[in-house]
Backbone as CSV, one residue per row, in Angstrom:
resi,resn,N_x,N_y,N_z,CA_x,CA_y,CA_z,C_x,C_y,C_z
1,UNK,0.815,-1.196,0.000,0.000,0.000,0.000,0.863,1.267,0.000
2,UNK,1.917,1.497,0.402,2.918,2.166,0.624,3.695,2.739,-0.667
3,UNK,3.914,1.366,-1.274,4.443,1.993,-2.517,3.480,2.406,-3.885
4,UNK,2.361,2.100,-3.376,1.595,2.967,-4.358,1.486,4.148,-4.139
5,UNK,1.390,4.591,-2.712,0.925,6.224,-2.397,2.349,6.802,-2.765
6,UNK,3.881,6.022,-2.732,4.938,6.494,-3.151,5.121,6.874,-4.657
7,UNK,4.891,5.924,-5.711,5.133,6.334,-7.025,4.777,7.424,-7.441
8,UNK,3.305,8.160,-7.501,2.908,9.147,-7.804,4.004,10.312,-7.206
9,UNK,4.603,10.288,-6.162,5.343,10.913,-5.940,6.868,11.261,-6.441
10,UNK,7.062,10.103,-6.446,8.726,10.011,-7.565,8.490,10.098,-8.836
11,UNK,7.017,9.963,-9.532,6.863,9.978,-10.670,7.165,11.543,-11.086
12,UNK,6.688,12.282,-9.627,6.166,13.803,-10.043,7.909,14.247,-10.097
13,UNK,8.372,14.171,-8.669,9.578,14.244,-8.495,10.409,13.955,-9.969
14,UNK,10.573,13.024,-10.440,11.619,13.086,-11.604,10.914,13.398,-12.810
15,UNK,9.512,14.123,-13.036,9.282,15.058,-14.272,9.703,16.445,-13.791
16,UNK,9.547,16.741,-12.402,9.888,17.798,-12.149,11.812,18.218,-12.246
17,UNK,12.341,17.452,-11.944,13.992,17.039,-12.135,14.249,17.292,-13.643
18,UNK,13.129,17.055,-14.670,13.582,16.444,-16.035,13.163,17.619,-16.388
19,UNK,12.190,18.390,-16.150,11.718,19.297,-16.818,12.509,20.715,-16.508
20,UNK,13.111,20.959,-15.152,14.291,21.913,-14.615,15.719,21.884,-15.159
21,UNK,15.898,20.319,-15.505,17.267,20.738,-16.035,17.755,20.683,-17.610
22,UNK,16.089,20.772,-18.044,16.538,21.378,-19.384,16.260,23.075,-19.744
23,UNK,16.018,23.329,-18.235,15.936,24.831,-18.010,17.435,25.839,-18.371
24,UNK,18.415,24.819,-17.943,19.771,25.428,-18.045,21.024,24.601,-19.016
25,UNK,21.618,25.578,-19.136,22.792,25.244,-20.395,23.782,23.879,-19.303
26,UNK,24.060,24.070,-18.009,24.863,23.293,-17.513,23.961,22.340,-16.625
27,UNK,24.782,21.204,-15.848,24.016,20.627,-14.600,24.245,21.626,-13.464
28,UNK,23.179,21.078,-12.144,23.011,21.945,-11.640,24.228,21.831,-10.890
29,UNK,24.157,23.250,-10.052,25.116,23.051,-9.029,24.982,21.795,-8.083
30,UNK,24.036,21.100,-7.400,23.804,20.080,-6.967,24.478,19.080,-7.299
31,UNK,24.281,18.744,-8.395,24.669,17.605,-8.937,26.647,17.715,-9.106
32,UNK,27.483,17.343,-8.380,28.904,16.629,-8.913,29.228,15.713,-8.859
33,UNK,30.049,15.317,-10.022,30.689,14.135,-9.822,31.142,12.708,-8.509
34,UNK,31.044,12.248,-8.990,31.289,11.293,-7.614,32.403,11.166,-7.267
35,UNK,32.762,11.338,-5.995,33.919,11.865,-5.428,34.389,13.079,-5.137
36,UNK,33.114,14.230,-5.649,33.832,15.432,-5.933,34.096,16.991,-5.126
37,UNK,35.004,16.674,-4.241,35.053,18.054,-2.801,35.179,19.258,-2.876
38,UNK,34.855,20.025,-2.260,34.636,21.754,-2.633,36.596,21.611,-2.091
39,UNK,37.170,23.023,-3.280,39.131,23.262,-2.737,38.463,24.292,-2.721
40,UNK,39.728,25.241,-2.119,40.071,26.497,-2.042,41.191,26.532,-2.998
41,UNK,40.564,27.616,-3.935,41.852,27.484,-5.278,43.284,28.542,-4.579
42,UNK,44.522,27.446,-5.355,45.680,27.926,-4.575,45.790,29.347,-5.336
43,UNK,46.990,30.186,-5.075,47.246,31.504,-5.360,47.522,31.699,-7.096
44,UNK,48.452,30.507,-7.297,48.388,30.802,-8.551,47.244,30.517,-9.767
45,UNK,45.906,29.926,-9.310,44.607,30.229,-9.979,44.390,31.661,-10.255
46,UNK,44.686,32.655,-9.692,44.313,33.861,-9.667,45.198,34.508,-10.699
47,UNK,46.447,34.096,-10.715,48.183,34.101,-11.923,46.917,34.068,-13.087
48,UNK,46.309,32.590,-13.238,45.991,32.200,-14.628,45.031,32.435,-14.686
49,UNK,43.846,32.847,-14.473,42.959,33.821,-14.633,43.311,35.125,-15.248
50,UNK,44.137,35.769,-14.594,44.491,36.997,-15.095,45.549,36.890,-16.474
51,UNK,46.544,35.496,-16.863,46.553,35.103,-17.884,45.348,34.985,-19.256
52,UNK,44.351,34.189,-18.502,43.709,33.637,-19.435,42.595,34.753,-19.460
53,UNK,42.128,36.254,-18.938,41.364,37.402,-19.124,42.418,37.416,-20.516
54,UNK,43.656,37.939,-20.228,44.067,38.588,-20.891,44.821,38.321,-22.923
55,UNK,44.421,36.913,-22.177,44.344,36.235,-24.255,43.216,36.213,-24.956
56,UNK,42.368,36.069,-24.247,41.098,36.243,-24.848,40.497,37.947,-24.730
57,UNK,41.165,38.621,-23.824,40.571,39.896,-24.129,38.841,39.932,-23.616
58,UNK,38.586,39.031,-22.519,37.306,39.130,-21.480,37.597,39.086,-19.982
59,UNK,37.148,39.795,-19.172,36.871,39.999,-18.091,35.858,39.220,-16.953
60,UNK,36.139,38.512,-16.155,35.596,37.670,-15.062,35.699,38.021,-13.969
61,UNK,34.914,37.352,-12.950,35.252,37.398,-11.763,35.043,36.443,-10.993
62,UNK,37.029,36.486,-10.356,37.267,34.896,-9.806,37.123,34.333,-8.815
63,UNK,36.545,35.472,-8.120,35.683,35.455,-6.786,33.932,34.294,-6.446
64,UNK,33.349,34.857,-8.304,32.375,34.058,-8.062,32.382,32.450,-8.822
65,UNK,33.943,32.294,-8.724,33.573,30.728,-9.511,34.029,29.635,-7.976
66,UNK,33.396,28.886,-7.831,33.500,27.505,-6.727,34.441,26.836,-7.818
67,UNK,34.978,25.727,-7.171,36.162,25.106,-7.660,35.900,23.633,-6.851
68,UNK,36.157,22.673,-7.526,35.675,21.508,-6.940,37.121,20.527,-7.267
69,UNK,37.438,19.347,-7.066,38.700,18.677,-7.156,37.701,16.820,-6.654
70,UNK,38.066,16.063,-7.823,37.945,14.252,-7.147,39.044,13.977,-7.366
71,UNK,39.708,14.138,-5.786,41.334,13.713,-5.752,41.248,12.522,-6.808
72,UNK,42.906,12.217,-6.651,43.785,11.082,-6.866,43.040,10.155,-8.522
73,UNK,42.591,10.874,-9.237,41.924,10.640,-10.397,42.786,11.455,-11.827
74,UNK,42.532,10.552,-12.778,43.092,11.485,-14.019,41.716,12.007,-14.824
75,UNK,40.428,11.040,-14.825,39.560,11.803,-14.937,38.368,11.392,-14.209
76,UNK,37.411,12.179,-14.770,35.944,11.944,-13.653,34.843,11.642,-14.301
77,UNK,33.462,10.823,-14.835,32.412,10.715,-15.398,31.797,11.114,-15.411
78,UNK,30.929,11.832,-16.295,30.017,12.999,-16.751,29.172,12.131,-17.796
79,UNK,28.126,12.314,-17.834,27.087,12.039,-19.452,27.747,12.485,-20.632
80,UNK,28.939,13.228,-20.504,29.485,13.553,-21.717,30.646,12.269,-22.196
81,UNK,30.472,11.299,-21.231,31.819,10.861,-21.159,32.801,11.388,-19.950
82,UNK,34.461,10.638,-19.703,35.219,11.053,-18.942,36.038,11.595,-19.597
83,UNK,36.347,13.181,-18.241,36.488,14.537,-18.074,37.550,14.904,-17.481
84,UNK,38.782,15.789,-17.939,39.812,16.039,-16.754,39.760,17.251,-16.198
85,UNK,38.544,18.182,-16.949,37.557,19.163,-16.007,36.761,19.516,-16.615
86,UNK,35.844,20.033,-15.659,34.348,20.837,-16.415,33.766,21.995,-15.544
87,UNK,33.667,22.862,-16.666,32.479,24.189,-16.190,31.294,23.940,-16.229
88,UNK,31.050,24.369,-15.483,29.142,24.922,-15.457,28.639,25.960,-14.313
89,UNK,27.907,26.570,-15.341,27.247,27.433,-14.552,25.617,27.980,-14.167
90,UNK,25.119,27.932,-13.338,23.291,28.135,-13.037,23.101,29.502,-12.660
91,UNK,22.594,30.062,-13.031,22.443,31.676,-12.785,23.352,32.526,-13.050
92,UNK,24.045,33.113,-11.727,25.400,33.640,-11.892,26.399,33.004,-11.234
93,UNK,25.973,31.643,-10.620,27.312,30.883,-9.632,28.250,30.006,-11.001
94,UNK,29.203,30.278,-10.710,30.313,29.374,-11.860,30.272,28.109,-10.753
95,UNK,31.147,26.894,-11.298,32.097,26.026,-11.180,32.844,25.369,-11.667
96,UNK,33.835,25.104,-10.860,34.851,24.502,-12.133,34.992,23.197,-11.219
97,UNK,35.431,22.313,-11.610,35.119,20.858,-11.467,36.844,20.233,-11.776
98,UNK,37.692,19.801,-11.151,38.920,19.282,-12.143,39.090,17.752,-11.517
99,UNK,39.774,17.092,-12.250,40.010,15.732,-11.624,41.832,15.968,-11.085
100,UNK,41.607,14.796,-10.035,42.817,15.626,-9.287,44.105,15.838,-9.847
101,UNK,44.349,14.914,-10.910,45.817,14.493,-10.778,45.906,15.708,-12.239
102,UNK,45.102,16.461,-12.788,45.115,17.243,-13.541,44.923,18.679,-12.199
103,UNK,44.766,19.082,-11.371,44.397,20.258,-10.562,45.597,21.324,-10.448
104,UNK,46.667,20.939,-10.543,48.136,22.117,-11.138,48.384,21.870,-12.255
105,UNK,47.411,22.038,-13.165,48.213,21.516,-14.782,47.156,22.814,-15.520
106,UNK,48.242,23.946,-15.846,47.951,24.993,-16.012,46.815,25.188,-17.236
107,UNK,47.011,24.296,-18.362,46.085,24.207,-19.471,44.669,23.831,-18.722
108,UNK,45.170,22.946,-18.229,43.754,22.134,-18.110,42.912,23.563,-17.062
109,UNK,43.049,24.003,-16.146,42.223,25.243,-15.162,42.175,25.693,-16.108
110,UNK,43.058,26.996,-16.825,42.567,28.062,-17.735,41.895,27.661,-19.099
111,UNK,41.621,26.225,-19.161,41.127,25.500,-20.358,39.888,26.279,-19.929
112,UNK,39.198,25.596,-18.228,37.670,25.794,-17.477,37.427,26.939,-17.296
113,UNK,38.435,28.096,-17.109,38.489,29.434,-16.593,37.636,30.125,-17.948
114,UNK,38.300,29.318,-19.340,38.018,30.481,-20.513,36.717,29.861,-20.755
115,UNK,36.329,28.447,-20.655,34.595,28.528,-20.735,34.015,29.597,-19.478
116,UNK,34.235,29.722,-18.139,33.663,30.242,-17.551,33.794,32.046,-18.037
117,UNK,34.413,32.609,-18.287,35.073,33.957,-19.025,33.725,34.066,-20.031
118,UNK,33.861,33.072,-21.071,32.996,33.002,-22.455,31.671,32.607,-21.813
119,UNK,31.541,32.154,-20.807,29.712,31.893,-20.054,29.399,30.964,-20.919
120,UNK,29.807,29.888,-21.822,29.509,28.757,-23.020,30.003,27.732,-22.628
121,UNK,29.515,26.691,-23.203,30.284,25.342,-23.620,30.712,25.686,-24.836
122,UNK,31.650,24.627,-25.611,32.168,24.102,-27.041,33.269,24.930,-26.910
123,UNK,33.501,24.934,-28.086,35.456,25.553,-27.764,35.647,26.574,-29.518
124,UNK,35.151,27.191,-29.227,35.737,28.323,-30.450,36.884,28.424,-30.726
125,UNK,37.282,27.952,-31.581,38.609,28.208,-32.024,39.631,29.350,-32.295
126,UNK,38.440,30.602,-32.077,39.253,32.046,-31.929,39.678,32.118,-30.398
127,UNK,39.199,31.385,-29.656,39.369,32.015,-28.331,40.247,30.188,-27.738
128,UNK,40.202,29.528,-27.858,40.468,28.319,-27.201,41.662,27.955,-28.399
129,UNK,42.014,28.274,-29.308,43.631,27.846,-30.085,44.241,28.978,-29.941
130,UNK,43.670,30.309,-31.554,44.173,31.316,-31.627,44.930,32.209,-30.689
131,UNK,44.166,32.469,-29.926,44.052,33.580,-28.563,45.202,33.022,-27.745
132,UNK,44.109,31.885,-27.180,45.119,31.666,-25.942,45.946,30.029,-25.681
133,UNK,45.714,29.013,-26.756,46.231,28.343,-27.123,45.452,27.175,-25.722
134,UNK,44.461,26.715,-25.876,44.021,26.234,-24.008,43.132,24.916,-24.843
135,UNK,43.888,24.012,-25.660,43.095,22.848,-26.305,44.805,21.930,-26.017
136,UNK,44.940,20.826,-25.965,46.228,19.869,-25.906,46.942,20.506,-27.048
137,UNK,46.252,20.117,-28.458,47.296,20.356,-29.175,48.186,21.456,-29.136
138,UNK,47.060,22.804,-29.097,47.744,24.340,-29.327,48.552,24.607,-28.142
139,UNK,48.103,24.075,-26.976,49.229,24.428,-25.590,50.654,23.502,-26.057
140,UNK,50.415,22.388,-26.789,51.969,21.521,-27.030,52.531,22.217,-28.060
141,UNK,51.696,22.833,-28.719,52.628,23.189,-29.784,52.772,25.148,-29.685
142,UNK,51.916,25.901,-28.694,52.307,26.896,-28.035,54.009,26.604,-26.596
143,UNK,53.685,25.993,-26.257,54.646,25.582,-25.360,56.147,24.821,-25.552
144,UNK,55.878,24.568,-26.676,57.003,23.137,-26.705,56.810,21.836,-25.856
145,UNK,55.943,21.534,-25.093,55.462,20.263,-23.921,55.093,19.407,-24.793
């Protein structure tokens, strides 16, 4: 008897879930990865931010992005597939999401920094090769690495 008066309820519950999160371009803040702990980004996040404003020629603020880390990982699972980081953002809260063993690996943050900068997914090639070189290939072959 119990789980009948229940279904109607989870039924409502996950149209209501389904129908909210095609409200927004990202997942919600709620939802991270498994494994995935709020950091305090170290000093030099703030270095590459002000790097990565300044190749692309946009302005952020690095105050309002959360920063998340699933230690001891090279990457993390997403519906997109596995990830060695990801942006998203719901309103005006950013996050950036990295898997750990990528979390000082300068491409990979200012890779998340310049989606969060651009407020998009996908990777424009004026702003993610040209500009500021923040895709594997263009950082190996910007860098020499």
């Amino acid at each position: 008897m119990l789980q009948k008066k229940l279904r109607p309820a989870l039924l409502l519950s996950a149209l209501v879930a389904l129908g909210t999160s095609c409200a927004t371009l990202a997942p919600s803040l709620s939802t991270l990865p498994l494994g995935a702990v709020a950091m305090t980004a170290p000093p030099v996040y703030q270095e590459w931010q002000r790097s990565t404003e300044s190749c692309s020629g946009l302005a952020g603020d690095f105050s309002a992005t959360k920063f998340y880390v699933v230690p001891g990982v090279n990457t993390f699972a997403t519906e997109e597939g596995p990830k060695v980081g990801l942006w998203s953002r719901e309103g005006k809260a950013n996050r950036i999401v990295l898997a750990g063993n990528y979390a000082e690996h300068e491409m990979v943050v200012r890779h998340e920094m310049l989606h969060q900068l651009l407020g998009r997914e996908g990777h424009p090639p004026e702003y993610f090769v040209n500009r500021c070189h923040l895709t594997w290939e263009s950082w190996h072959t910007a860098t020499g690495d």
